[in-house]
C-alpha positions as CSV (number, residue, x, y, z in Angstrom):
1,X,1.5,27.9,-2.2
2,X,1.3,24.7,0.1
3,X,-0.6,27.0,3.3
4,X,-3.5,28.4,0.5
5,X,-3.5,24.7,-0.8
6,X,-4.4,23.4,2.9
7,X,-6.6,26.0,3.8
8,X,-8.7,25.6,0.3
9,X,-9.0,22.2,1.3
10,X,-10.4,22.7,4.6
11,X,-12.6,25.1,3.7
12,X,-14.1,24.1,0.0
13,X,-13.9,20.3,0.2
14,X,-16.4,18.1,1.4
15,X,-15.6,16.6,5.3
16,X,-16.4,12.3,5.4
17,X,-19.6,12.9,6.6
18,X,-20.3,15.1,3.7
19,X,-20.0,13.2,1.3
20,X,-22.4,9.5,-0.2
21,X,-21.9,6.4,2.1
22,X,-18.6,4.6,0.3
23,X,-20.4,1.5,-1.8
24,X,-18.7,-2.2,-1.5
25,X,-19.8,-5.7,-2.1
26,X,-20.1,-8.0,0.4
27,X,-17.7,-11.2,0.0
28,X,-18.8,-14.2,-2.3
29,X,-22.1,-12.3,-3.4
30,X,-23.0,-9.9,-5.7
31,X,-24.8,-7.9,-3.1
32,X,-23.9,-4.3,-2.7
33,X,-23.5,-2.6,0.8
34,X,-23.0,1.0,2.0
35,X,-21.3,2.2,4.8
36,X,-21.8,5.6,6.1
37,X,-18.7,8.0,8.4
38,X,-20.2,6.8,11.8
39,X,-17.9,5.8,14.2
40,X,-20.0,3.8,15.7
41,X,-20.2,1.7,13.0
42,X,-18.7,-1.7,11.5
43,X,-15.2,-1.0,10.8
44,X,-14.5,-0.6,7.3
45,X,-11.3,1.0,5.7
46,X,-8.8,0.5,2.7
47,X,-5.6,-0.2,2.2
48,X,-4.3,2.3,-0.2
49,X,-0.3,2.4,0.5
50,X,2.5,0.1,1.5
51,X,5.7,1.3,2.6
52,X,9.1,-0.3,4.5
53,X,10.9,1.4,7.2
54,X,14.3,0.9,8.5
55,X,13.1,0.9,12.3
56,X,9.7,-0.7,12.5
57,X,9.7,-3.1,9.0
58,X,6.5,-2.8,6.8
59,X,3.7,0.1,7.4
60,X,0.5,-0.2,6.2
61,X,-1.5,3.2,5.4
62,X,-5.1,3.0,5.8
63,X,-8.1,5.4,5.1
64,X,-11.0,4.5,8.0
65,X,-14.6,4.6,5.9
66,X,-16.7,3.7,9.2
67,X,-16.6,2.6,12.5
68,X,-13.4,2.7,14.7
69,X,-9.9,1.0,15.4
70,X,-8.0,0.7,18.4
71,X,-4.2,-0.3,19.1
72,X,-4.0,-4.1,19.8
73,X,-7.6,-5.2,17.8
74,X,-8.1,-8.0,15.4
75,X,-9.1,-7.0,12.0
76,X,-10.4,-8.9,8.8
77,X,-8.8,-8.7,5.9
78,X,-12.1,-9.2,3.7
79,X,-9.5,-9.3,0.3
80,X,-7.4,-12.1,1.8
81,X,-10.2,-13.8,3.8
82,X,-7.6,-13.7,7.0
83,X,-7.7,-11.6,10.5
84,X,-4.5,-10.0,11.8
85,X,-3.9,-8.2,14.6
86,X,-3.0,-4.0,14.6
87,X,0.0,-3.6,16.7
88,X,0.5,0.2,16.5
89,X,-1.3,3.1,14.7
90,X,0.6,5.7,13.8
91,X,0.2,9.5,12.9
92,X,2.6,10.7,9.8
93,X,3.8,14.2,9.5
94,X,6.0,14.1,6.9
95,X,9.3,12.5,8.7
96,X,7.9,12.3,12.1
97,X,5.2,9.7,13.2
98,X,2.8,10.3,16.4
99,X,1.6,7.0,18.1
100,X,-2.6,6.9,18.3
101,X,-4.3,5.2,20.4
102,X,-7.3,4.9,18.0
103,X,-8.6,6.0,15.1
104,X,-11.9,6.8,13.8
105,X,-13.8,7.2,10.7
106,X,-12.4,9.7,7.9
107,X,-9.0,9.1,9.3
108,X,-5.8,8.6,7.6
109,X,-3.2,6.6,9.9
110,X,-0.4,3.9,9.3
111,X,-1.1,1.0,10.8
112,X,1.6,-1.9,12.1
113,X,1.0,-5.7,12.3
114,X,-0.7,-6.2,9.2
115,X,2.0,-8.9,7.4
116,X,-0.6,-10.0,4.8
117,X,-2.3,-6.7,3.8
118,X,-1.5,-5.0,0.4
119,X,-2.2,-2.3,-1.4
120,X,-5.8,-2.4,-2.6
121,X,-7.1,-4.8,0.0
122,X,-9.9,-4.2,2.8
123,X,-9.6,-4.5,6.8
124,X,-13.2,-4.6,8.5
125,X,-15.3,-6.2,10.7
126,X,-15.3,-9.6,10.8
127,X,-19.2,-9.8,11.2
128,X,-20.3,-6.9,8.3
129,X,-17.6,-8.5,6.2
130,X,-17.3,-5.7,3.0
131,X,-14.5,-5.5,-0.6
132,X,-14.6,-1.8,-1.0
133,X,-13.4,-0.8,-4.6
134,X,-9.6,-1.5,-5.5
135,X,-7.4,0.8,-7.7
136,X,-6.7,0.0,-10.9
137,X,-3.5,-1.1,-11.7
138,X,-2.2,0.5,-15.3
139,X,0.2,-1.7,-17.2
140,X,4.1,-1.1,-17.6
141,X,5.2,0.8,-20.1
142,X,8.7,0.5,-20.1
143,X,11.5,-2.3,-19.2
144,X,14.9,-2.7,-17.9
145,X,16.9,-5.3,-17.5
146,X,18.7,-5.6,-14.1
147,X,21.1,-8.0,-12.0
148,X,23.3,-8.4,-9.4
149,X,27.2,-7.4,-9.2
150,X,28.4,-10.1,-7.6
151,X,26.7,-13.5,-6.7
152,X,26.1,-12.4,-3.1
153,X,24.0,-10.0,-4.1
154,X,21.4,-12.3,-5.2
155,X,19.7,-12.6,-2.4
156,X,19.5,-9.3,-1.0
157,X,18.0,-8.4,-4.7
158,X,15.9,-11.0,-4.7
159,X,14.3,-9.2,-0.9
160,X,14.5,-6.0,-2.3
161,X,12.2,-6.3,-5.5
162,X,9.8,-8.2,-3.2
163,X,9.9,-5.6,-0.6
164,X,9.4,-2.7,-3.3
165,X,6.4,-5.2,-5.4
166,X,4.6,-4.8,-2.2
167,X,4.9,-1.0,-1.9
168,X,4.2,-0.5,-5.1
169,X,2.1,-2.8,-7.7
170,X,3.0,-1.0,-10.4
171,X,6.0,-2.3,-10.9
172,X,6.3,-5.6,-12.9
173,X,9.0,-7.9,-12.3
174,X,9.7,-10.9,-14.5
175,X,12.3,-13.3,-15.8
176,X,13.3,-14.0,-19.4
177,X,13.4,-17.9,-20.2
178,X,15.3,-17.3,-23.5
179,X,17.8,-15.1,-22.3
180,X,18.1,-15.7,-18.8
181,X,17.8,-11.8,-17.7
182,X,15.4,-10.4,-14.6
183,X,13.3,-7.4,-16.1
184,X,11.8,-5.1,-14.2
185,X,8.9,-2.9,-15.9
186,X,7.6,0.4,-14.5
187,X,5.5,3.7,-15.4
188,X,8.2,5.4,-17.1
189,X,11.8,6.2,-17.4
190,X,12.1,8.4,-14.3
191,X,9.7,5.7,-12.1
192,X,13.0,3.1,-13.0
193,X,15.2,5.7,-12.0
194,X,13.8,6.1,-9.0
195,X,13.2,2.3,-8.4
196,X,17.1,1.4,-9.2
197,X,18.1,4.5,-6.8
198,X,15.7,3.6,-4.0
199,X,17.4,-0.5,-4.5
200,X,21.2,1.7,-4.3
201,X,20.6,4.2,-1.7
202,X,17.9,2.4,0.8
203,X,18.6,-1.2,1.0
204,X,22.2,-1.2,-0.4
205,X,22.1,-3.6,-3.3
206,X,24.8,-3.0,-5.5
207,X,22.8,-3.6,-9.4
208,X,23.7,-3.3,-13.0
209,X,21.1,-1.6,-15.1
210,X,20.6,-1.7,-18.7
211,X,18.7,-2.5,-21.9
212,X,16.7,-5.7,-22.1
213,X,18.1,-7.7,-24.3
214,X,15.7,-9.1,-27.8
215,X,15.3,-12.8,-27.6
């Protein structure tokens, strides 16, 4: 059913330029600002996704609004008030990634270089600065409690709840004063499981899992 899915998209759903200009508030005002799919326009484009890979670190997927973006140009981070520098876009086809020269607006692409951008933040031009609207962020539901096996572990834990924070913010990590443990909160039983798995099986920590303990 994926091919029908595809094609259904291409040809009922609406192309970038299709659709209303994307509405965003310019930095330190309450003034609202449109920006239309022209790629000749001031760069505009959201961070939706963070992910780490083994052979080029952190990758930073990015949805282009307006304007363009080349390999090697300095964007502004309009979230963090910074600018940072695109290294590489990238192409991703499931496991395989195609390096870009550029991309334009309606694209999708992964982007490398950006160390300070996180999910929800927006990269634009520095002179049409612009916040476009960040996802919403539902609380945790459920806890476990979780720790290292040995001492040297610690520190490699410590890396990998950081790493997977950044890829995905909703998950909640947190220490317990009164009894001492580290508790990590997520969606649901099954978004733990995969969090604990992804710590095992990707970055090698070796974890004990279990109940939170009641203070």
């Amino acid at each position: 059913g994926v091919q029908p899915l595809l094609d259904a998209i291409v040809d009922y759903l609406p192309a970038p330029n299709e659709v209303p200009p994307i509405v965003g508030q310019i930095p330190n005002t309450e003034e609202k600002a449109t920006r239309e799919a022209d790629d000749k326009g001031p760069l505009s484009a959201l961070a939706f996704k963070v992910a780490t890979d083994s052979d080029v670190g952190k990758i930073v997927f990015i949805r282009i609004y307006s304007g363009s973006l080349e390999a090697g140009d300095f964007v502004y981070n309009a979230t963090k008030d910074i600018k940072e520098r695109i290294s590489r876009i990238l192409q991703i086809h499931a496991n395989k990634r195609k390096q870009l020269r550029d991309a334009t607006s309606g694209d999708i692409v992964a982007v490398i270089g950006l160390r300070e951008t996180y999910t929800g933040d927006t990269i634009c031009d520095e002179k049409n600065p612009i916040i476009l609207e960040s996802m919403d962020v539902p609380e945790p539901v459920i806890s476990v409690a979780i720790e290292p096996k040995t001492e040297e572990e610690r520190g490699k834990l410590e890396d990998t709840l950081r790493k997977l924070i950044e890829e995905d913010p909703t998950i909640r990590v947190m220490s317990n004063a009164e009894t001492g443990q580290r508790i990590i909160s997520g969606m649901g039983e099954l978004h733990l499981e995969v969090i604990t798995d992804r710590m095992i099986r990707e970055f090698g920590v070796k974890v004990n899992v279990g109940t939170p303990q009641v203070a």
